[in-house]
TIVO-2410 file (N, C-alpha, C; in nm, 3 decimals):
# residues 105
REC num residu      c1      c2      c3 atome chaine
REC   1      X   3.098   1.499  -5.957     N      A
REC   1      X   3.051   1.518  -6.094    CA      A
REC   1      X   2.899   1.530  -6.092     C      A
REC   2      X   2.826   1.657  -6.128     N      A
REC   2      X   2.734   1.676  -6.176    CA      A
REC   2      X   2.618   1.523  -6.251     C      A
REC   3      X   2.505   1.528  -6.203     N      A
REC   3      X   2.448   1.441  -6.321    CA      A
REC   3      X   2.368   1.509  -6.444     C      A
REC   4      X   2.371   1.372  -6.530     N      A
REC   4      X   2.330   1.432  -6.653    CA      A
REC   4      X   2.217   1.517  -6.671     C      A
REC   5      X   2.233   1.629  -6.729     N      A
REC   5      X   2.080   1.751  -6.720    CA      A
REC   5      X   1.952   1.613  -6.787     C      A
REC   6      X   1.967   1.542  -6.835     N      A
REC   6      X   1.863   1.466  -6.824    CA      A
REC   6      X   1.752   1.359  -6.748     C      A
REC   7      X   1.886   1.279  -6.669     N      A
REC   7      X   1.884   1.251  -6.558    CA      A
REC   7      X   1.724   1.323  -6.465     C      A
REC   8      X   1.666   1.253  -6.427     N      A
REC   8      X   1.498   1.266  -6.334    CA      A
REC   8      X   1.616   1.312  -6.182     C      A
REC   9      X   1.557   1.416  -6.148     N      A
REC   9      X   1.616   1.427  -5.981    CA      A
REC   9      X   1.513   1.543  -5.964     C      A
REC  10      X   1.561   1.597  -5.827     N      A
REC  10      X   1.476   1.690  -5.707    CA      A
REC  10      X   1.470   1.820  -5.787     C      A
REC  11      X   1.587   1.858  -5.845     N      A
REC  11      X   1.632   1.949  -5.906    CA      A
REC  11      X   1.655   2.007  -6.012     C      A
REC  12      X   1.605   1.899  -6.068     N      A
REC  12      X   1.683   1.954  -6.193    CA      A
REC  12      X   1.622   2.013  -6.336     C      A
REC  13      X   1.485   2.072  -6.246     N      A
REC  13      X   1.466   2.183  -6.305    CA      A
REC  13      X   1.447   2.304  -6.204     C      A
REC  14      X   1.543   2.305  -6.138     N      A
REC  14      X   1.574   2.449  -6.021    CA      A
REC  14      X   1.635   2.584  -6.060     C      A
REC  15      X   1.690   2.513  -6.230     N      A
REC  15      X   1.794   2.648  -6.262    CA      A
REC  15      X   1.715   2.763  -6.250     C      A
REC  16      X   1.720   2.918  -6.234     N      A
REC  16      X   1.634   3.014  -6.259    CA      A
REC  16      X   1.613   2.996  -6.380     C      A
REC  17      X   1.463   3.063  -6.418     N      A
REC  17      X   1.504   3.054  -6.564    CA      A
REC  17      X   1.453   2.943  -6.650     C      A
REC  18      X   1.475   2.836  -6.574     N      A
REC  18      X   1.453   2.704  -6.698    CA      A
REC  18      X   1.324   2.669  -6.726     C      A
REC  19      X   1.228   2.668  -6.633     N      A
REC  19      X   1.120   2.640  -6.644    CA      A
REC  19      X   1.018   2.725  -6.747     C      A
REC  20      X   1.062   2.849  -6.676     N      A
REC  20      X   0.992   2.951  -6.833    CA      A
REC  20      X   1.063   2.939  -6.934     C      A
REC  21      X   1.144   2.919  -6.957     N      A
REC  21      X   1.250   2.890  -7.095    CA      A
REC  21      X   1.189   2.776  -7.170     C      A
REC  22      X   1.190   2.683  -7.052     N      A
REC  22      X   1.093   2.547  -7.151    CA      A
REC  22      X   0.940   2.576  -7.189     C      A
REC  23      X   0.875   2.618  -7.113     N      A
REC  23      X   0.733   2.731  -7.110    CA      A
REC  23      X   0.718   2.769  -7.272     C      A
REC  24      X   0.827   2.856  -7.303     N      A
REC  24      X   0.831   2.968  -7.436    CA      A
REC  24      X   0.878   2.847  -7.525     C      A
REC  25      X   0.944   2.751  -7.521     N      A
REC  25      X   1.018   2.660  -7.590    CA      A
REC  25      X   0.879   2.594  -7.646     C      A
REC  26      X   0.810   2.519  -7.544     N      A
REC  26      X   0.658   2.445  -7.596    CA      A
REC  26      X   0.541   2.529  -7.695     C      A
REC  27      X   0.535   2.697  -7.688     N      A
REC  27      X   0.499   2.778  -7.756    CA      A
REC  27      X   0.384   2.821  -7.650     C      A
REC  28      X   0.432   2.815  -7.549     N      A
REC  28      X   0.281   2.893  -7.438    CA      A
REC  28      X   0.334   3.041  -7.405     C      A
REC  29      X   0.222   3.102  -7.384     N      A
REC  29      X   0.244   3.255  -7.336    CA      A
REC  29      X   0.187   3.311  -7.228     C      A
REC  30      X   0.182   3.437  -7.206     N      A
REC  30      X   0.136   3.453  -7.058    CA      A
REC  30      X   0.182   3.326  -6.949     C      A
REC  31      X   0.371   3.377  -6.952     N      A
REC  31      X   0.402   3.310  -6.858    CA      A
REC  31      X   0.441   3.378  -6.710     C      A
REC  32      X   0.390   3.257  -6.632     N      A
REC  32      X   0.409   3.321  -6.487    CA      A
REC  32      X   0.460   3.229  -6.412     C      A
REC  33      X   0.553   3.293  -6.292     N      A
REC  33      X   0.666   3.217  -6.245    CA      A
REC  33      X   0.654   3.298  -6.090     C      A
REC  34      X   0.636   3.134  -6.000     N      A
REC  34      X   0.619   3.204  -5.846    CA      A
REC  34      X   0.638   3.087  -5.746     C      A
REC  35      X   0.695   3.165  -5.643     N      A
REC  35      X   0.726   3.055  -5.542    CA      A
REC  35      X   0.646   3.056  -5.403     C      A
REC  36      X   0.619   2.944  -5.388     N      A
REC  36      X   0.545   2.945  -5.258    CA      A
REC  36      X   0.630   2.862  -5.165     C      A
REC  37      X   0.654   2.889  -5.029     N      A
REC  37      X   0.733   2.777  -4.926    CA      A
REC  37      X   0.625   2.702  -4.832     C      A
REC  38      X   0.667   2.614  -4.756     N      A
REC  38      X   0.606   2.515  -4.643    CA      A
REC  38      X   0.730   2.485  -4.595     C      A
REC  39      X   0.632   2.396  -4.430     N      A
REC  39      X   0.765   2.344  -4.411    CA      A
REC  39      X   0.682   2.188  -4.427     C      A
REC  40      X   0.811   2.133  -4.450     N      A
REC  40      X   0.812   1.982  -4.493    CA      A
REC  40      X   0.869   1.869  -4.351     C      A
REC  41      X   0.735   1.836  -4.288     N      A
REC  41      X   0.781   1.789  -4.201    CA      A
REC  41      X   0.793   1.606  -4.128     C      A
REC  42      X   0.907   1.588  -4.073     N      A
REC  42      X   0.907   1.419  -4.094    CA      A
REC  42      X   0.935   1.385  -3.940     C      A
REC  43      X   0.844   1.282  -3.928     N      A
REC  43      X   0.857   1.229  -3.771    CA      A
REC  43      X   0.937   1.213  -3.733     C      A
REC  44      X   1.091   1.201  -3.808     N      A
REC  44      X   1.183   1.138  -3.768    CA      A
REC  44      X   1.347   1.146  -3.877     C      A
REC  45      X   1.452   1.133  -3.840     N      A
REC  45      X   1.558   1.155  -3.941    CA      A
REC  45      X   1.534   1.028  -4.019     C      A
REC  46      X   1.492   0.891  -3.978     N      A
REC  46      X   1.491   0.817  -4.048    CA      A
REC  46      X   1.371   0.813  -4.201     C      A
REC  47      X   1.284   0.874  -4.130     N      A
REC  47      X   1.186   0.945  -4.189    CA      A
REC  47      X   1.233   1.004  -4.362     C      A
REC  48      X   1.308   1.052  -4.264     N      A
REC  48      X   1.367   1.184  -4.391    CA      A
REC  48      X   1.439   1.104  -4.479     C      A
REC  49      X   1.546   1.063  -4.399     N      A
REC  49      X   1.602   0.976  -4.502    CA      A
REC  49      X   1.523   0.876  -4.552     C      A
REC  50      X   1.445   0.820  -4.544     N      A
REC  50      X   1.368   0.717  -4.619    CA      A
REC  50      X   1.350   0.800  -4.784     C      A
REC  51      X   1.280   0.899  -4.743     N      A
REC  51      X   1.182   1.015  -4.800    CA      A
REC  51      X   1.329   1.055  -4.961     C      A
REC  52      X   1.433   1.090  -4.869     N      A
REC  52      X   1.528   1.136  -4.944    CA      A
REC  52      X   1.594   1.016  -5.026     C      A
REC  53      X   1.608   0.906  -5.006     N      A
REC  53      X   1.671   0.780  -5.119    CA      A
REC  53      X   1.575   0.745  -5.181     C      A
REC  54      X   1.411   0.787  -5.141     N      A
REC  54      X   1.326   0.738  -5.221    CA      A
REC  54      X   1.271   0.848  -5.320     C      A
REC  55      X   1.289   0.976  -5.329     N      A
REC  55      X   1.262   1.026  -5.443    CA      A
REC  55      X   1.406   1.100  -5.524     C      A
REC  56      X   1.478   1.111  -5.457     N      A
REC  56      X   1.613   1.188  -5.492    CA      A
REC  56      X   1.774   1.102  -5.588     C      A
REC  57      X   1.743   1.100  -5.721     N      A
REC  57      X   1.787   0.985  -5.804    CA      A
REC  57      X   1.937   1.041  -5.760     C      A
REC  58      X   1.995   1.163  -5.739     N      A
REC  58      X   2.130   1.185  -5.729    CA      A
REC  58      X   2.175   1.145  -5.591     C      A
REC  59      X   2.146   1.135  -5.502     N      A
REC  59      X   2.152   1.103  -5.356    CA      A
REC  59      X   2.139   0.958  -5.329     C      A
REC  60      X   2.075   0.859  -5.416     N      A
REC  60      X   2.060   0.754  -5.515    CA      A
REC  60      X   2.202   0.713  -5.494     C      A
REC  61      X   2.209   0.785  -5.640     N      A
REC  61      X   2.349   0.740  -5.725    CA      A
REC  61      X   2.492   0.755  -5.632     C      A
REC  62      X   2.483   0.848  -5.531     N      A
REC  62      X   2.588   0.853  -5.489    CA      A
REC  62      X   2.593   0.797  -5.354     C      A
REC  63      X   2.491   0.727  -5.305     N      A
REC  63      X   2.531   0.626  -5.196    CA      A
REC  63      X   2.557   0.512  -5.303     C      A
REC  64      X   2.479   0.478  -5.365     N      A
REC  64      X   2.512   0.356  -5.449    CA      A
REC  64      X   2.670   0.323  -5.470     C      A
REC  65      X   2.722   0.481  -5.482     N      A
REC  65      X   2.917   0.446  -5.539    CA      A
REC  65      X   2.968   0.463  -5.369     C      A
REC  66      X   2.965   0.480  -5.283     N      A
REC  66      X   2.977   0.482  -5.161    CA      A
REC  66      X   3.018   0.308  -5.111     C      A
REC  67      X   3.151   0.272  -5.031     N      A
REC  67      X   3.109   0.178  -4.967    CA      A
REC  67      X   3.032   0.190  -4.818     C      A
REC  68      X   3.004   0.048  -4.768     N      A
REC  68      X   2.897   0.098  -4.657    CA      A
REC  68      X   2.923   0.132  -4.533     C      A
REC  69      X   3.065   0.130  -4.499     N      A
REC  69      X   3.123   0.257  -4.424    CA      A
REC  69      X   3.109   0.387  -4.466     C      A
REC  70      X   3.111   0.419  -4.562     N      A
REC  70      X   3.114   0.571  -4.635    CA      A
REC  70      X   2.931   0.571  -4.576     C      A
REC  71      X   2.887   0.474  -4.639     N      A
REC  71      X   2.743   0.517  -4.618    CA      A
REC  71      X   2.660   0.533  -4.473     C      A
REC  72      X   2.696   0.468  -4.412     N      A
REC  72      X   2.672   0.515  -4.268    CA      A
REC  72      X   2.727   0.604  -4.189     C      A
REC  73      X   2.879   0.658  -4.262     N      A
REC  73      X   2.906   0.777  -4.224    CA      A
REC  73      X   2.826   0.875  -4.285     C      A
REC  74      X   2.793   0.907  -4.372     N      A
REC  74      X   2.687   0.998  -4.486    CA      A
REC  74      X   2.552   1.016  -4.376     C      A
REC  75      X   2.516   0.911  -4.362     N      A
REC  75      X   2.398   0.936  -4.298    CA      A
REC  75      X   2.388   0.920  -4.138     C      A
REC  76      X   2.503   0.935  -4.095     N      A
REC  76      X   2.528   0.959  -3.929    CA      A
REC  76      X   2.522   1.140  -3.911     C      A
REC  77      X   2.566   1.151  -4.033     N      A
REC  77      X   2.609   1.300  -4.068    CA      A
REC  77      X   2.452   1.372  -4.070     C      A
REC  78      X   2.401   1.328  -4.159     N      A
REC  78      X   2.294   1.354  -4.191    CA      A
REC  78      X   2.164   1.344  -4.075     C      A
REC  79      X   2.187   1.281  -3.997     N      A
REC  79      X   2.075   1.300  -3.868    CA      A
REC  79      X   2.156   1.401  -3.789     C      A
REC  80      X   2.251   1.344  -3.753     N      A
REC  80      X   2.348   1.455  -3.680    CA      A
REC  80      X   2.244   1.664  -3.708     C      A
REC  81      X   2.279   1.633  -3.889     N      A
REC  81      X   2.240   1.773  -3.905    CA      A
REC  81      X   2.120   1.821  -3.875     C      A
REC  82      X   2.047   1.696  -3.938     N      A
REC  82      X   1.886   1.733  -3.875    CA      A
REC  82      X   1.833   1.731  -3.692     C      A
REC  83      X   1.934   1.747  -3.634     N      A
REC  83      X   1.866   1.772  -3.545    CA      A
REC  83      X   1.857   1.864  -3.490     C      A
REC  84      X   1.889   1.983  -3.576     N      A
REC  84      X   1.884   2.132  -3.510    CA      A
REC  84      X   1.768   2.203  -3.599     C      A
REC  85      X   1.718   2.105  -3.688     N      A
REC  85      X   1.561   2.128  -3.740    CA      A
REC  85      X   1.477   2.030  -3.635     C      A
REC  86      X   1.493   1.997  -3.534     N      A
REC  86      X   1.384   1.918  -3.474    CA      A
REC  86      X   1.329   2.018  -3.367     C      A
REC  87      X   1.198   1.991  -3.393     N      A
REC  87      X   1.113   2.112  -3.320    CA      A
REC  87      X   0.961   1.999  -3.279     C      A
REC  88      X   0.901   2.043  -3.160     N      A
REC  88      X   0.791   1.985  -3.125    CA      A
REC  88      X   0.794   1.802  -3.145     C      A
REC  89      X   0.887   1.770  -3.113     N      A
REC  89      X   0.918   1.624  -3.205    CA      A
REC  89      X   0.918   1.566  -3.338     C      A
REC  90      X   0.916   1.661  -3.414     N      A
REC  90      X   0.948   1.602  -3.563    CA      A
REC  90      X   1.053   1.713  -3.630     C      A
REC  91      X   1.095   1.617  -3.745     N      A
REC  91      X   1.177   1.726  -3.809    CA      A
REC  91      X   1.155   1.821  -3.888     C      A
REC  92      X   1.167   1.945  -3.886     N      A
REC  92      X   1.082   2.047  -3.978    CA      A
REC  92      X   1.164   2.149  -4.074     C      A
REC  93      X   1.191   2.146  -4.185     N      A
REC  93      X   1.310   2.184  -4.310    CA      A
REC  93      X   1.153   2.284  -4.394     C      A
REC  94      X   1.200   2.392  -4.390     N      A
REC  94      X   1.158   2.487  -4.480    CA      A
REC  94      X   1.185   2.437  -4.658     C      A
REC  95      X   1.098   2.444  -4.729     N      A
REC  95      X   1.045   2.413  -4.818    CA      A
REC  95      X   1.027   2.514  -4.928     C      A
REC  96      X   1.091   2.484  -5.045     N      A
REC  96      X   0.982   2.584  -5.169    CA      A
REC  96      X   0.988   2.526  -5.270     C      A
REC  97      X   0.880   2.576  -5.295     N      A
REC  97      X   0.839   2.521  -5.458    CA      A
REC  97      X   0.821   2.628  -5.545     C      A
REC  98      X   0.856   2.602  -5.701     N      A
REC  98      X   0.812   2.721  -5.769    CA      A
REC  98      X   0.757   2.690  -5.896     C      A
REC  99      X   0.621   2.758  -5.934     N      A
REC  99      X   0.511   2.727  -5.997    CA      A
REC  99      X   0.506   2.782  -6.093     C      A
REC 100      X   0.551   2.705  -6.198     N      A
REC 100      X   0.519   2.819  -6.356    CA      A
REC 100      X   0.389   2.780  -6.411     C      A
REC 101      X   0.303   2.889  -6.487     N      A
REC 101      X   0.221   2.836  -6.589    CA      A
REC 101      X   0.192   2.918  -6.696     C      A
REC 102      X   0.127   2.855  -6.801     N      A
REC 102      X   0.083   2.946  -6.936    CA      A
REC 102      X  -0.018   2.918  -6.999     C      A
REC 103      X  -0.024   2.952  -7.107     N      A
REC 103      X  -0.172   2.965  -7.169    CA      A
REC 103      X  -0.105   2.914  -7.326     C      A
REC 104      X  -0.222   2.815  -7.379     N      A
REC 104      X  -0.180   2.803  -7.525    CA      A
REC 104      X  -0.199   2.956  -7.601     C      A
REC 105      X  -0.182   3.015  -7.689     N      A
REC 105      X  -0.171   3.112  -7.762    CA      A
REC 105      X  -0.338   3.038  -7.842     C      A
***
């Protein structure tokens, strides 16, 4: 189950679209919408995962309903995956961000 579109997470203003929608909604114009990537890189899977329960409220919520077998399977999984992003000794996950802005009228 989806969390609530209100709900604070990583995402959840990722929809296409939403950010300029809210943009025109506040009454700004000359809107512009652009993405830039990095890579986002962490010494370590534990790293990551630190990184990921500490800003990511849905990833949160759903170890939280997890028992802690489930949860150490989750995140056995989860280094497991990251290690075919490990390069030069750290872990390195391509990144984007996307940057709206406007102008008061």
């Amino acid at each position: 189950m989806p969390p609530p579109v209100w709900m604070p997470g990583v995402f959840r203003c990722s929809a296409p679209g939403f950010l300029p929608a809210l943009f025109r909604e506040a009454g700004l114009a000359d809107i512009g919408e652009r993405s830039i990537s990095a890579d986002l890189i962490h010494e370590s899977p534990e790293s990551y995962w630190q990184f990921m329960t500490d800003i990511a409220t849905t990833v949160c919520l759903g170890l939280a309903q997890a028992d802690p077998e489930a949860q150490s399977l989750i995140r056995s999984d989860v280094f497991q995956m990251l290690g075919r992003y490990e390069h030069e000794g750290a872990i390195r996950l391509r990144s984007t961000a996307t940057i709206v802005s406007g102008t008061r009228p």
